[in-house]
N, C-alpha and C positions, 0 to 999 in steps of 0.2 A: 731624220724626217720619216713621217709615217709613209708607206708605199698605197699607191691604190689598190694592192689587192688586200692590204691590211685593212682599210676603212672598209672594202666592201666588206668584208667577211663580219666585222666588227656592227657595222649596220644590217646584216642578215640575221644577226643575234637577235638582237634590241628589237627586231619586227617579230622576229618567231617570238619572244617573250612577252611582247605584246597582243599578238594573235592569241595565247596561250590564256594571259589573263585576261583577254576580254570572251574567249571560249567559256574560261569555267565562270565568270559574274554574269553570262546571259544564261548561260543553262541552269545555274542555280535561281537566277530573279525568273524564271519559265517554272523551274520548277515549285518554287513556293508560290506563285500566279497559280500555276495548274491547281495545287494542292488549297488553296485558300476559295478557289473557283465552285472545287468538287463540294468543299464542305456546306460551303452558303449556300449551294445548290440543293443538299438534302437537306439541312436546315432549311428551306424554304417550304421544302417537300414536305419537309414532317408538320410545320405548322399550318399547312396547306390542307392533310389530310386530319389533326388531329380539329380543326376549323371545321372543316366538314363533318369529321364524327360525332363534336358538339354538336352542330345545327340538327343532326338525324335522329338524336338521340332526344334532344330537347323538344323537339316535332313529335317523336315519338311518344313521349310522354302526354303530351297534351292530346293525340290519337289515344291514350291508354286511359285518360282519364275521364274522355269521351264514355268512351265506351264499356269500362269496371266502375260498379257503385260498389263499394263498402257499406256493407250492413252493418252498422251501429249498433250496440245495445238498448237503446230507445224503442231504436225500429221492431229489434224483436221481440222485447216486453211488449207494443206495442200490440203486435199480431200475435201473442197468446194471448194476452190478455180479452180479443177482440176473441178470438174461441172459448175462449172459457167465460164469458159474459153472454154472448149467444146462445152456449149450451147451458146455461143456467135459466136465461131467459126464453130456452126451448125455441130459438129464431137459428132454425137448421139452416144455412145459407152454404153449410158446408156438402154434405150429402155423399154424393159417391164419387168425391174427387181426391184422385190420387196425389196430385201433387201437394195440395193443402199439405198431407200427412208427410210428407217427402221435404216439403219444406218447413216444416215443424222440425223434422228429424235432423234437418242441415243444418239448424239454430240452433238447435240442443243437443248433441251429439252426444256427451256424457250423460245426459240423461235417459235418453234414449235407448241408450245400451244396455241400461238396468230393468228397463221396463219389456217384459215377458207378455205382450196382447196375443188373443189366439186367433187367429189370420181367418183359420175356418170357423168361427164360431160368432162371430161381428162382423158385421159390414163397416164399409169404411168410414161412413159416416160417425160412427160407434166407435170403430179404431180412434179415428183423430181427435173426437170428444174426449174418451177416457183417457188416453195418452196426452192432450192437452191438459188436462186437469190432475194429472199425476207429479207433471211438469213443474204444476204454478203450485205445490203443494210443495216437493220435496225444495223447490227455490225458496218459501217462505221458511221454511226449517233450516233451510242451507245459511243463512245469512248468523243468526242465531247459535247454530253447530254446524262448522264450518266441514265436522271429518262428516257427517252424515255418509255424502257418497261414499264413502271408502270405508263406511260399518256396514249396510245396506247393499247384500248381493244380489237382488231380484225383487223386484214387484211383476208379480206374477196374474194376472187379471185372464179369467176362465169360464167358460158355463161347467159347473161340474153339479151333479145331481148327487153325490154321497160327499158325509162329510159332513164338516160345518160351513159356515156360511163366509168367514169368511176370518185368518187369523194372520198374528205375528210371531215369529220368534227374535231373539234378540240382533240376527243379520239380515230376515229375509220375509214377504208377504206373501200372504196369498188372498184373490179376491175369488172366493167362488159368487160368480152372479149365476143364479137357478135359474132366475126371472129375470128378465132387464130392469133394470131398478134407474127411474130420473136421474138425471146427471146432480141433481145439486145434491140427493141422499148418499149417491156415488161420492160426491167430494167428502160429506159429513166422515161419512165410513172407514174414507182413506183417511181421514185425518185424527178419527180416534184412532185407528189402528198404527198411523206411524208413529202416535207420540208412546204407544209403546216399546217401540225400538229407542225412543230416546229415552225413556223409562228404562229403560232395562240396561242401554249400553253407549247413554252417550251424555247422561249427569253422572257427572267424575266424581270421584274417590282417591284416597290415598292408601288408609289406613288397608292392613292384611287382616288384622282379625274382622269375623263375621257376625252378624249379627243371628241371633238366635231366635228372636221373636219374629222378623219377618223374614220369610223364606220364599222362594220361588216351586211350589206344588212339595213343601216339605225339603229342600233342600237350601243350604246355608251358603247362600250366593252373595250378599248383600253386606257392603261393609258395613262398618259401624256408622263411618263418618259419611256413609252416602246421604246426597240431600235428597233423595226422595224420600228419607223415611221421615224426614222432617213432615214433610205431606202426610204420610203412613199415619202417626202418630196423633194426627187430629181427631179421627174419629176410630181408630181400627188398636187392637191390642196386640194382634199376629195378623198373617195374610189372611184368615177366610174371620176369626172371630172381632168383632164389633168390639165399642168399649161401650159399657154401659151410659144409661141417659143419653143415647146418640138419637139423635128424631129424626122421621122425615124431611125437614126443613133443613139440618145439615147438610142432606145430599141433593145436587141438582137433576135427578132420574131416580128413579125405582130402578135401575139396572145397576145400581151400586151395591146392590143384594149381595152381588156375584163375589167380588172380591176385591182387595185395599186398588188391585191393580184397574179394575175396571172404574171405581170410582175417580181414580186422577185420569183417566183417558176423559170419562164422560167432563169432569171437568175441563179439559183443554178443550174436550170438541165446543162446549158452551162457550170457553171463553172465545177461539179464534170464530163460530159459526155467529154465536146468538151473544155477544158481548155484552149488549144493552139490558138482554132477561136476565145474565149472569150475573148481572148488576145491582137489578133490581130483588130478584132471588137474594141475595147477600146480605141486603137492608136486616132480613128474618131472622138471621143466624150469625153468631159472632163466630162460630166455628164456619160456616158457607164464607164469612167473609175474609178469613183468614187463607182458608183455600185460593180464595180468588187473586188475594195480593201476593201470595207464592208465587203462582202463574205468572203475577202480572209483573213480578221481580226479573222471571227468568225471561221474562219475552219481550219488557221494556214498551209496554202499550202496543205490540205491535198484532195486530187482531186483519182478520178480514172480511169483515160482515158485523156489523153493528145490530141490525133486526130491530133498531129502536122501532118501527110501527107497529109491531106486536102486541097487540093488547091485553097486557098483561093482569092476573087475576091473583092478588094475596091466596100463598100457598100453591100454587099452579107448579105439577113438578110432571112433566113425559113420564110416559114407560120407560123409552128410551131416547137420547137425547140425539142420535139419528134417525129417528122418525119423528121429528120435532114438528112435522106438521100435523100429525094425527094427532 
């Protein structure tokens, strides 16, 4: 038989091994409790705070949209167009405010950059005029010949007292104003004179050989297959000499005297200024009217000034087709 010191010792076992395993199943059930506690707890935290950063951010938006307008393209065709219709219709509203000019330049920043006004020689009213209309010019060519900006390193607008009046070469302008000259003979001006920069350097070619008959002041620039001489070739034999049986009536100015080049400017300027004489003028001449549909090929109708009210007189030809009011 068992003794009782045997059962005790036998039952101090069986207690300590029960103390033992219920020691390590509550410390471990404390320990994944603790560790399940900690993690729900920042898990709460975080979708607590990421809760809150949505709300501040989505608030904040609608505080940003309060208070930033985005200027559209509307908007700013909108407000050149309203300067250069003023200053055509001589309704100065602008005058000697600086911002006007400040906010012309912040809508047009590319173009702006090319455009050389001389600070001291204009007043602002005159800054912002000329510079608005330099603007709504190189945009109507921009759509047309997209590299313009990037052939075109300066429009250069000046009072200069020696010189000519005012030229192009194939990258770059200059306007010497002597006089202050009206804004809308201003536009005329700039606008024969840019289309010789796209005369010269922005109706493409392939072909390397050069042509020989027309040449730029005697020198063999002009390929064969440039389409301007398609132009050339209506009335001109080389750059300065004419072809025979060329009339009056073929040409829209008496300043086509000068040479094959000044006659396709004076023509674009009729087409984009004076559309509707250029029109009518064309009726006269199968060679005027041939001119007019080359234009009107490369530009797709798109003109800005019609001048239909003009009352026009069989045979009616300017000196020059930028002083088209005299």
């Amino acid at each position: 038989m068992l003794k009782l010191e045997d059962i005790t010792r036998i039952f101090v076992k069986i207690t300590l091994w029960w103390l033992i395993i219920i020691f390590v199943i509550f410390f471990n059930i404390k320990e994944v409790w603790i560790e399940y506690k900690w993690n729900t707890d920042l898990w709460l935290e975080q979708q607590n705070k990421s809760f809150k950063l949505t709300n501040i951010s989505n608030s904040q938006i609608k505080k940003n949209k309060r208070k930033i307008h985005i200027i559209s393209e509307k908007e700013k065709k909108y407000f050149l167009d309203k300067l250069v219709k003023n200053a055509l219709m001589k309704v100065h509203w602008v005058w000697n405010k600086k911002e006007t000019l400040d906010k012309l330049c912040k809508y047009y920043k590319k173009y702006c950059s090319i455009i050389d006004i001389s600070k001291d020689e204009f007043n602002l009213s005159q800054q912002t005029y000329y510079t608005a209309i330099t603007i709504y010019l190189l945009r109507y060519l921009s759509v047309t010949f997209p590299d313009l900006l990037q052939r075109l390193y300066y429009v250069k607008i000046q009072k200069d007292k020696v010189g000519r009046r005012w030229y192009a070469w194939h990258h770059s302008l200059v306007m010497n104003l002597k006089n202050w000259i009206w804004y809308e003979q201003f536009l005329e001006v700039l606008t024969h004179e840019l289309w010789h920069i796209v005369d010269l350097g922005l109706i493409v070619w392939t072909s390397k050989e050069k042509s020989k008959k027309y040449t730029e002041f005697w020198r063999a620039v002009f390929s064969i297959d440039d389409k301007s001489l398609v132009f050339y070739r209506l009335s001109w034999e080389s750059e300065k000499i004419k072809k025979p049986y060329s009339y009056a009536k073929d040409f829209v100015s008496w300043y086509w005297l000068t040479d094959t080049f000044e006659d396709f400017a004076e023509c674009f300027n009729m087409y984009v200024n004076h559309n509707s004489v250029f029109r009518k003028m064309a009726k006269e001449s199968n060679i005027l009217k041939k001119k007019y549909l080359f234009i009107n090929n490369i530009m797709h109708w798109r003109y800005l000034q019609s001048d239909s009210k003009f009352k026009y007189k069989i045979g009616f030809r300017p000196r020059d087709s930028t002083d088209f009011s005299k």
